[in-house]
N, C-alpha and C positions, 0 to 999 in steps of 0.2 A: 575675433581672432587677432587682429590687427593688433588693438589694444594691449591686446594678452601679450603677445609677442615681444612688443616693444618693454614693458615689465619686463621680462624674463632675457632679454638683451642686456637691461639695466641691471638687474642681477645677477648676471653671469661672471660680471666683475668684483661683483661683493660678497653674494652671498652664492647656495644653489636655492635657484629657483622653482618653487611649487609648480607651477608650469612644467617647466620644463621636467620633473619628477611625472609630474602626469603621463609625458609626454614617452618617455622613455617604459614608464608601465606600460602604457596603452601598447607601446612597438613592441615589448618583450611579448606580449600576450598573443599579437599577430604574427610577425616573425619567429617566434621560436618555435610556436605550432603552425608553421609555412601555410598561414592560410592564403597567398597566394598562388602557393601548387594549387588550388582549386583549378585556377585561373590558365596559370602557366604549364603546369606538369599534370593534368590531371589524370585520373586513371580509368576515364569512361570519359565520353563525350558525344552529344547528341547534336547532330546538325538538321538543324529546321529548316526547312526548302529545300531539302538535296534533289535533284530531277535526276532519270535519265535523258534531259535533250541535246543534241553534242552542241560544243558550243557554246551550253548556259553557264552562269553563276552557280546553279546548283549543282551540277556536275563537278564543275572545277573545286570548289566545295570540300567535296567526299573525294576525288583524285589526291586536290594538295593535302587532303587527313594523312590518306596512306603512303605518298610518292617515297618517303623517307624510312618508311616501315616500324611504324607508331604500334606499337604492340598492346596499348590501351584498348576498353571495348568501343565499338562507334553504332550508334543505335542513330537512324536515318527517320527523319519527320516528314511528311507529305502528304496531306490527307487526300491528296489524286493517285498517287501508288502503291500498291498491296506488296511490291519488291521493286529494288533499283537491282541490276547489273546482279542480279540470285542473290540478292540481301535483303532481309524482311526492313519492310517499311511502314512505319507507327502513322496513324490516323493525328493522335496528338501527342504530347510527353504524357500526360495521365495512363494512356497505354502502354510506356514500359515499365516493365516486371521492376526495375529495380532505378533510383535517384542517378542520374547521370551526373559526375559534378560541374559538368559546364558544359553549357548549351549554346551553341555558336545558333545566332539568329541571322538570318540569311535571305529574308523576307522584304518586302518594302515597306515605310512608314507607321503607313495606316493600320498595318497589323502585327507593329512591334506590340503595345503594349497589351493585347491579350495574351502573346506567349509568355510575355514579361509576368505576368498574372498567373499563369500556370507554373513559371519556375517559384513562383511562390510558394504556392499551394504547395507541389511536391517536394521542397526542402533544397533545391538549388542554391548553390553561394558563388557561383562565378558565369557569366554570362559574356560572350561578345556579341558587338550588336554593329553591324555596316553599315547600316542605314543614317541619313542626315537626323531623321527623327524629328526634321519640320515640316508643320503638316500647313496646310493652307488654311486661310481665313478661323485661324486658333481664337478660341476664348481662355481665358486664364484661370486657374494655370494653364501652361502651356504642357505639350505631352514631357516637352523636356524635364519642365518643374517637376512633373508626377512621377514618371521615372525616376529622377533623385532623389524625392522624398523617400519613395517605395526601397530602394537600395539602401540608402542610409537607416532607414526603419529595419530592414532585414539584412542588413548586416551583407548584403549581394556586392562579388567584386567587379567591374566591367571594365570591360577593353572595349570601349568606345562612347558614343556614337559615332559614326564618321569617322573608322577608323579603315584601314588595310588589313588588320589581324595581327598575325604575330608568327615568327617563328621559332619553337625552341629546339634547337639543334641538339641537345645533347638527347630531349627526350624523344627527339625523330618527328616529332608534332608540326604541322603548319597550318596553322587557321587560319585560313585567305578565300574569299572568294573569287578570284582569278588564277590562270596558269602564274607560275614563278618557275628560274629557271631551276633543271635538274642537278645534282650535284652540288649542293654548297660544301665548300670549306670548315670546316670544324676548326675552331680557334676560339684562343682565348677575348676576342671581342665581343661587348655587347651594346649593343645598337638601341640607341631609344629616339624615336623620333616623334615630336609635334605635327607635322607634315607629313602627309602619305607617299609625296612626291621624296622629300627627302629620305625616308625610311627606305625606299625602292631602287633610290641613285644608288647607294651604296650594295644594299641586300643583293638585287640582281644585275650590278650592273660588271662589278668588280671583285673577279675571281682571287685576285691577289691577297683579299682580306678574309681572315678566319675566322667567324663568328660564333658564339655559343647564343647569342638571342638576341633576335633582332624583332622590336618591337613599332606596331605604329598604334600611338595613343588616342589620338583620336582629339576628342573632346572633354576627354577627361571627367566623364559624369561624375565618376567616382572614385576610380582608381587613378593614381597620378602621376607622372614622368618620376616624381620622389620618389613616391612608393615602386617603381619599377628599377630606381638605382637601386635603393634598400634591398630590395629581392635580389639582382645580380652583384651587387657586394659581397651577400651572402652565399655565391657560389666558388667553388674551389676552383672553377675553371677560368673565371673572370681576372682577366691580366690588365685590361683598361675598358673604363666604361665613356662610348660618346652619344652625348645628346643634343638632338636640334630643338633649338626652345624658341615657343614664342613668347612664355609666359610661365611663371611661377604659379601655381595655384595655392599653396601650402608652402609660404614660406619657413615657418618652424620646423615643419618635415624637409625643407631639404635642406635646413641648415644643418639636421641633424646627419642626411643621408651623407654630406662630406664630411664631417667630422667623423665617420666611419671608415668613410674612404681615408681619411688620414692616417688614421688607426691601422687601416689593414695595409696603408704605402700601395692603394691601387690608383693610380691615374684617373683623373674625369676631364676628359676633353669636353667643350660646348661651341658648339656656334648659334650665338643667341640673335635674333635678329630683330627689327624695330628699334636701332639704335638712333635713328633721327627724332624719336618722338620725342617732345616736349613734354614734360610732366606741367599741367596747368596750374597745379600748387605750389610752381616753384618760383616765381616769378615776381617774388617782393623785395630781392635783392642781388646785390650784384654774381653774388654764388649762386643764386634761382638761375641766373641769366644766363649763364654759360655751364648749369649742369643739369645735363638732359637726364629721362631717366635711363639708360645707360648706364651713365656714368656710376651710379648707385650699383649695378648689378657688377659691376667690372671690380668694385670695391669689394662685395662678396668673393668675388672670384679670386682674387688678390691673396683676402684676408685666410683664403681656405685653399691656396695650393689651385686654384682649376685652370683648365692651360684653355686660354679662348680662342677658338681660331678663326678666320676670316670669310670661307669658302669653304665649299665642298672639297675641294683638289686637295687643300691644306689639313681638310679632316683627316680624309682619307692616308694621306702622307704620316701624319703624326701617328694616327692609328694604326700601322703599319708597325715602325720603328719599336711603337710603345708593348703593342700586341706577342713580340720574340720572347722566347724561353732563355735568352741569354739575359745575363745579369748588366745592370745599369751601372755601371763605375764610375767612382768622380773622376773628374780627369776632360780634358778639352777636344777637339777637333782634329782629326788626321784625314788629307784628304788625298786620294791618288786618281794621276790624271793620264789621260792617254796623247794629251795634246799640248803643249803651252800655249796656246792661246786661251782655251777654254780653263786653264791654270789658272792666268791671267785674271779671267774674269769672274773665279769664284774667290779671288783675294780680293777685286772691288766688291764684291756680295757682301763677304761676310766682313768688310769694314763699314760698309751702308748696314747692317746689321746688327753689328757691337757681337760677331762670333768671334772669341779667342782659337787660334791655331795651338796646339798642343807642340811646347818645346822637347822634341824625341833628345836622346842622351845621345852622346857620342859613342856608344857602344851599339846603338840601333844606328846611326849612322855609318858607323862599318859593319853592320850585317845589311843593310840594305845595299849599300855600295857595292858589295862583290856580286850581287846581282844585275846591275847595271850596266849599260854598253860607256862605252867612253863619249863623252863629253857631255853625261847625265850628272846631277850632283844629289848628291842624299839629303833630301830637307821637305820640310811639310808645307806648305803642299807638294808635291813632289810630281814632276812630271816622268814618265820612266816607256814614253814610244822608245819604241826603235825596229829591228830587225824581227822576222819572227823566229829565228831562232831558240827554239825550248822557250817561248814567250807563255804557256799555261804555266810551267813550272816555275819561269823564272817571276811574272807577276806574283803567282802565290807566294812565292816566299817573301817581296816586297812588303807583300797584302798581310804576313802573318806578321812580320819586323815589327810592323810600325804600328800595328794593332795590337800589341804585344807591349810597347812600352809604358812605360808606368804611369805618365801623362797623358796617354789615352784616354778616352770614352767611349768615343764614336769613331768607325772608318768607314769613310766611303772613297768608294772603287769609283769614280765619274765618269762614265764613255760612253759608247754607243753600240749598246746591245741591239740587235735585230735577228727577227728567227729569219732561219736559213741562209746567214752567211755564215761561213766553218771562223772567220778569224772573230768575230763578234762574239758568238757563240761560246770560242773560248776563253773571254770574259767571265763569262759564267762557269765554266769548267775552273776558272783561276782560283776563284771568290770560293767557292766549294772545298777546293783544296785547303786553303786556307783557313775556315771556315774550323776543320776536324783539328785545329792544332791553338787553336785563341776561345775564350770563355767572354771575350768583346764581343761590341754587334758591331756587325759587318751588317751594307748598306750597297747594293748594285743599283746607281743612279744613271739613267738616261738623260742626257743633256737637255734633249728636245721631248717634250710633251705628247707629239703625236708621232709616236714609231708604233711600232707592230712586234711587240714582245710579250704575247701571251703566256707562248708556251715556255720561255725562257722564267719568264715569272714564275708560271705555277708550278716550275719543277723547282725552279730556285724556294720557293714556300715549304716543300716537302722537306726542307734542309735548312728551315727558318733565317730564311734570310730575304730580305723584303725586297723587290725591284720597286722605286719611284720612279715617276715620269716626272722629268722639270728638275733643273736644276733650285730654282727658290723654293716649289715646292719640301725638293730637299734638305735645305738648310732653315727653311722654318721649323720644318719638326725637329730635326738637330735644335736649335733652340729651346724650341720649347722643351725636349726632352732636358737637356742638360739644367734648364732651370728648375724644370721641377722636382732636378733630381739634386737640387742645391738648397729646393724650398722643403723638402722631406728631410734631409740630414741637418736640416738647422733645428739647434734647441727649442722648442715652443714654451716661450716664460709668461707666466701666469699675472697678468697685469693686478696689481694689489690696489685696494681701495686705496681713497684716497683720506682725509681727517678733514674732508671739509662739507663733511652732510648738515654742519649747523650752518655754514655758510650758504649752500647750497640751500636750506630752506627758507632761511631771510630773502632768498633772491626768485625761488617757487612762487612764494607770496605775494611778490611784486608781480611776478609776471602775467598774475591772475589778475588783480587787479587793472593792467596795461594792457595794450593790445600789442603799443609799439615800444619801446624804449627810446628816450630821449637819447642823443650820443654822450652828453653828461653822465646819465644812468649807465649805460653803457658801460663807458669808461670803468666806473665807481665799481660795476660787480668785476670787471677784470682786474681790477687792483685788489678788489677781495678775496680773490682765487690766488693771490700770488702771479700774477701775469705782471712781467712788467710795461709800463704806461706812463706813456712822457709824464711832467709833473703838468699840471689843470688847474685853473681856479672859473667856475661859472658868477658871472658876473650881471649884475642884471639892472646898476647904474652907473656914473662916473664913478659915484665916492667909493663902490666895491670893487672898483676897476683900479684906482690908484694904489688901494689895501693889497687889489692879487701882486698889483707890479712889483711892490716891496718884496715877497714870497717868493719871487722868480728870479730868472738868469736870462736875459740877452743872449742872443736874437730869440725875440717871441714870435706868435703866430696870434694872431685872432681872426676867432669864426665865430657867423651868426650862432645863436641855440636857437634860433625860430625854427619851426616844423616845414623845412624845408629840403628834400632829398639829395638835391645833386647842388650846394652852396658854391660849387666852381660857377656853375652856371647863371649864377647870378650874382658874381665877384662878392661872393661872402665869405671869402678866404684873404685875411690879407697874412703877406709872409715877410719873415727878413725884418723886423718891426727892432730898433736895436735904442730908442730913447724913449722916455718918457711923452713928450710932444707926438712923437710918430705916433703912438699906440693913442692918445687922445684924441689925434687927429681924425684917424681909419676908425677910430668908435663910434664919433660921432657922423662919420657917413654911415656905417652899418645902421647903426641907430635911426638914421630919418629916412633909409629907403626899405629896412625890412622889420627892424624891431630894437629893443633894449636888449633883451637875452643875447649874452656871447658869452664864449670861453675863451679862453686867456692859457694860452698852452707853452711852454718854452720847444722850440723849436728844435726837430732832428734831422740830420740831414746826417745821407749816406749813398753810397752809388747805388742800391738794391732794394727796392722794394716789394714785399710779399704781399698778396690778399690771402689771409686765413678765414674759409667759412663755415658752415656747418648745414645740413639740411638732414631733418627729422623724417623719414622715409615710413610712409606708412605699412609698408610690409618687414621692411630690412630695419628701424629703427636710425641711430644715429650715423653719418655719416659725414666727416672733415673732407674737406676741398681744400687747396692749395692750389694757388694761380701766381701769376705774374700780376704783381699790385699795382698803387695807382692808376691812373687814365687807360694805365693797356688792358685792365682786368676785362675790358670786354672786346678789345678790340683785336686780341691775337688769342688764338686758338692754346692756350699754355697752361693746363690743367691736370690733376690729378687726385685720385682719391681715396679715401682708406675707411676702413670701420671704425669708430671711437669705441673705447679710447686706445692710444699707439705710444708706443713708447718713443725716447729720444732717439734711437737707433731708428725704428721705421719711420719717424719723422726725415731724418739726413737720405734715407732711403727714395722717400717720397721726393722729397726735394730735385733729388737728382735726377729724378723723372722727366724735371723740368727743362724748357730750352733754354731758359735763360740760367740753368743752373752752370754755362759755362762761364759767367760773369764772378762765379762767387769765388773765383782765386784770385783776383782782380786784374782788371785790363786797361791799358791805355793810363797809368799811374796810379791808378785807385788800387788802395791795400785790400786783402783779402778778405772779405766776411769775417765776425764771430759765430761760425756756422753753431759751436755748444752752444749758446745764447740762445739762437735760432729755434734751436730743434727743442729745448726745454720748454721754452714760449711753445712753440707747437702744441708738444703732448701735454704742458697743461692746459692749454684750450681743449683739448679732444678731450679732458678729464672733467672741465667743467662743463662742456655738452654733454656727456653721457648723463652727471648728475644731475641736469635741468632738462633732459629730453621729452621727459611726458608733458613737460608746459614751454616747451620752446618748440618752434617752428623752421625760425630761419636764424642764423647768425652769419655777418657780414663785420668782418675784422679788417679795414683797408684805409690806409694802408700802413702796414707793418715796416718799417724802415729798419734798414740792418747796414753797420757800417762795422769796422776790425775793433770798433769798442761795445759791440754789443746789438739788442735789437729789442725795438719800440713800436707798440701798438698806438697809434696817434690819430685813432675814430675806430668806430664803435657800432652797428647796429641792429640791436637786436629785436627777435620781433617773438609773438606772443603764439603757443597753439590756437590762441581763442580767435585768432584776429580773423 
């Protein structure tokens, strides 16, 4: 699959890919005939283990089927009881009269896989399964391996092992085997989580959010957090989908599942976790060195719109904002406050933040004004306490002005709602009012994270209007929403091949041959791509040394070409080299302490140096890194990364990502970068990784020197898939 993928990466940009045609068959043939309604909607359903004993798993079982009033049949398994609570109850599934389409398994371990066996037999295609499904002292296969085999042979969709179940709101269903609370929220959210814990924070914990399916995946035997986006993409009701991820199991399925999501403009929030791990294949060069595999998954997320968020709090917050029937406007930030202090300190926020303040017009200026007590002023953020005089009335109108202006997007009301005080309260009363007169989303934010405004919430929900708790909370998802609603209105341009696949195969060839590339070699395929690259001569005794010096321009550089990594490290760099004698001189030390081989480079010098790298991602394919170059590449945390290939726009884009991108207008006398230089060198390096990605592993371009007359790759190295 790996393999596959990475082909089909590689042609995305050229051609369409056979792959990927498969791939899209394969989804039209399951999706369009919902084969997993099996699963999620099904119209019968059989629960194996259901007891009468209070208190058990089985109970709870057959309660959470009906709590919501699931109008499907439910045929009850237990071969200890002839009826549960005046319901007949089956000996085995072979006993009922007619095929249940999915059989929630509710049993322990050791007697999953005979029911599993029996959903066989009688034509089952969707199964959940609660159980861990490891059994002690196992021979192999393992029950898990048999179980997958037997699934993928028959075509069986499963919600687990080791899963929580699932709930699907619209169709009143809940497969759990535990109590969950009464009454959920119906909304356009759907919930998918890796984590039975994280699926439960949200599902039961947090009435404020309106869900249409809230899933826990389990272990993914078969069915897959992808395949569970793909299914609620495909619902009318789904307004944003969020997922807690450990892992990808099916990269090409969910590269697909968001290029859906972009299609239909539905938001996919993630919080992906295991961002400290090391990928152990990354680590042959200086880009392995400072890019985790993270880094890789953030570049996906990037390249496709997904807003990643940090915390639960911060899910929850986005998913809120996201989840409103009001429409998403371009347009910036309006914020109203009840206090100036707490003013105050959501202008340090959103300057720590990079959130723009929305400049209201002078005509929202004087409607807001004549609402105001005297020695208030009309301006965003806008603090507007005062007296309570007609204070619901006069806040709404505030709340509807400034929500209303054409540089809007977002308004948030900031205060301190709390149930059962009457002045707090009519916060909420304000927002409401206001609310019936703007097609904006309104946003009722609590300063402080732990107040006591449930009930203010959930009536404020009935009127689609989200309470947060936290102010950063609040202004993340403000973020993230206005970007994504800036990354959906951007043009998506079709990156065009490139005319260099003969070049491209002279350099396949090599690298089959190689494991590693000399930095000479190196050099030599970026000059054949069109990258520019100081001028070089490899040199490998005096009398080739005196030939390069002729060819060149003062001040040079020479460095060992011995098969040595880090040639600082063992003064194999000499620089500033400006006669004839100097360069003889420093040769002949390289020469007797490390070897003959050098290069003979003329010398660039500029205030800014980049490291451009590349790592070949076994799931995700190609991916470009940008760092801070020279000696800091590893030593400051200043990175960023994208999917190859990028154009010169996402190149300047990336860039700016960076901290040291505050350097590139120049400081302290140095003139300002040739940023278009820059960014061209960028994206043809991202062009020529994609074209060598099935036989390239690592690329390590450091350091790139950029000064106001342009920018130079001056080392090189590249290393081989085979190595």
């Amino acid at each position: 699959m790996f393999s596959f993928f990475k082909l089909s990466y590689l042609q995305k940009y050229l051609i369409v890919s056979p792959l990927r045609q498969f791939i899209i068959i394969r989804d039209s043939a399951i999706m369009n005939n919902h084969l997993l309604d099996n699963l999620l909607s099904p119209r019968s359903i059989a629960l194996v283990g259901a007891s009468p004993k209070k208190d058990s798993n089985g109970l709870a079982m057959y309660e959470m089927c009906k709590i919501d009033g699931y109008k499907g049949e439910i045929f009850l398994v237990n071969p200890n009881y002839s009826e549960i609570n005046g319901i007949k109850c089956y000996s085995s599934l072979g006993d009922i009269d007619s095929c249940p389409e999915h059989v929630v398994i509710g049993i322990a371990s050791r007697f999953v896989e005979n029911i599993f066996d029996q959903c066989i037999k009688i034509g089952v295609k969707a199964v959940t399964i609660f159980a861990s499904c490891h059994l002690e002292n196992e021979s192999h296969p393992t029950l898990i391996d048999r179980l997958n085999d037997k699934a993928l042979n028959h075509n069986i969709n499963i919600c687990g092992p080791n899963c929580m179940g699932f709930y699907n709101i619209g169709s009143k269903l809940r497969v759990a085997s535990f109590p969950s609370p009464e009454n959920f929220t119906e909304g356009g959210i759907s919930w998918i989580a890796q984590s039975g814990s994280a699926f439960g924070a949200l599902a039961h914990n947090d009435r404020r959010l309106g869900f249409n399916l809230c899933v826990s995946t389990g272990m993914e035997l078969k069915t897959t957090a992808s395949e569970y986006l793909r299914w609620a993409l495909k619902q009318q009701t789904t307004k944003v989908v969020g997922l807690f991820l450990e892992t990808i199991r099916d990269p090409a399925n969910f590269i697909l599942a968001l290029e859906e999501a972009i299609t239909q403009k539905i938001p996919v929030v993630i919080l992906k976790i295991g961002k400290t791990e090391k990928s152990a294949k990354m680590a042959l060069s200086h880009t392995g060195a400072i890019v985790g595999n993270h880094s890789v998954y953030q570049a996906i997320f990037k390249k496709y719109g997904v807003i990643e968020v940090d915390d639960m709090d911060e899910m929850a917050a986005t998913l809120s904002i996201l989840s409103t029937n009001k429409t998403i406007f371009s347009g910036k930030l309006v914020t109203i406050h009840d206090s100036g202090g707490e003013r105050e300190l959501v202008v340090d926020m959103c300057e720590d933040m990079n959130i723009s303040f929305a400049d209201i017009s002078q005509k929202t200026k004087n409607e807001v004004s004549s609402q105001l007590e005297p020695g208030l002023v009309a301006e965003n953020p806008i603090d507007i306490f005062g007296t309570n005089n007609n204070y619901i009335e006069r806040y709404s109108k505030v709340i509807e002005y400034l929500a209303n202006d054409r540089d809007v997007s977002i308004c948030l009301f900031m205060a301190n709602p709390r149930d059962g005080y009457w002045y707090a309260e009519g916060y909420s009363e304000a927002i409401k009012l206001a609310s019936k007169n703007t097609s904006k989303i309104l946003v009722l934010v609590s300063n402080y994270s732990l107040v006591n405004e449930e009930k203010i919430a959930q009536d404020l929900l009935n009127h689609d209007i989200p309470l947060i708790r936290g102010t950063k909370n609040a202004l993340k998802a403000v973020k993230h929403t206005l970007n994504w609603k800036k990354f959906i209105e951007s043009p998506v341009k079709d990156l065009k091949s490139t005319d260099n696949q003969n070049i491209a195969h002279v350099w396949i060839e090599k690298l089959k041959l190689k494991s590693r590339f000399s930095e000479f070699d190196g050099l030599k395929m970026l000059e054949s791509f069109g990258i520019s690259v100081t001028r070089f001569e490899l040199i490998e005794n005096k009398y080739e040394l005196l030939r390069a010096i002729d060819k060149l321009s003062y001040p040079l550089v020479l460095k060992t070409a011995e098969d040595i990594n880090h040639k600082s490290d063992v003064k194999g760099v000499k620089l500033d080299l400006n006669s004839e004698n100097e360069v003889l001189k420093e040769y002949q030390d390289l020469n007797s302490r490390l070897g003959p081989k050098a290069l003979l480079m003329e010398m660039c010098e500029g205030p800014i140096e980049i490291c451009v790298g590349a790592i070949i991602d076994d799931e995700f394919g190609p991916v470009i890194v940008l760092s801070a170059g020279g000696t800091l590449v590893e030593i400051i945390e200043d990175s960023t990364t994208a999917v190859s290939p990028i154009s010169p726009q996402t190149a300047r884009n990336l860039l700016f990502e960076l901290k040291i991108s505050k350097l590139f207008k120049g400081v302290r006398g140095n003139k300002p970068i040739d940023l278009e230089a820059l960014c061209l060198l960028i994206s043809n390096v991202s062009f020529m990784i994609s074209d060598l990605s099935n036989n390239l592993k690592e690329l390590d371009i450091n350091p790139i020197v950029c000064s106001e007359k342009g920018a130079w790759a001056v080392d090189c190295l590249a290393i081989g898939s085979k190595h």
